[in-house]
C-alpha angles and dihedrals in degrees: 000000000000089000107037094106092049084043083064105048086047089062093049096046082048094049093044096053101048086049086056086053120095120246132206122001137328098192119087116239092268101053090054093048090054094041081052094054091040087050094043085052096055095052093047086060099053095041086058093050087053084053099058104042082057094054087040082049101045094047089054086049104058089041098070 
């Protein structure tokens, strides 16, 4: 038990930095709402480019 003492301060160092940490979230409840939306736009859009190379891809496909 050569390290139980350093063990120790680890835990505590551990401990004392994730209560410096900040919990939750920092944004009001607008702002999330239009991060959310932002972030939702963004997805649909790539979801439709992948659509559509898939479609490009599928109708070159059947061509050959």
């Amino acid at each position: 038990m050569t390290r139980g003492n350093q063990r120790d301060r680890d835990r505590e160092k551990n401990l004392k930095a994730k209560s410096k940490q900040k919990a939750g979230n920092s944004m009001s409840g607008s702002e999330f709402q239009r991060n959310k939306e932002s972030v939702a736009d963004i997805m649909r859009a790539k979801q439709a480019a992948a659509d559509a190379k898939k479609a490009a891809e599928a109708a070159a496909g059947k061509k050959k």
